[in-house]
Phi, psi and omega in degrees: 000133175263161178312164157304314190291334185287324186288298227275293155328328164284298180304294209305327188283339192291293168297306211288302189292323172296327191290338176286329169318292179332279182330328196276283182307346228243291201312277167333289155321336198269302171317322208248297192295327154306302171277015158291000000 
């Protein structure tokens, strides 16, 4: 069984890496509207 905080510690790495995706895909889209 994991711990809670181990539970807890897995969403956050979870989230963080989509939210760096975004921020990424963000980035990139941005990138593209510019050199149009």
């Amino acid at each position: 069984l994991e711990s809670p905080l181990s539970l807890k510690y897995g969403t956050f790495c979870t989230i963080h890496s989509y939210t760096v995706k975004g921020i990424t895909q963000r980035n990139e889209i941005r990138k593209l509207k510019n050199t149009s």
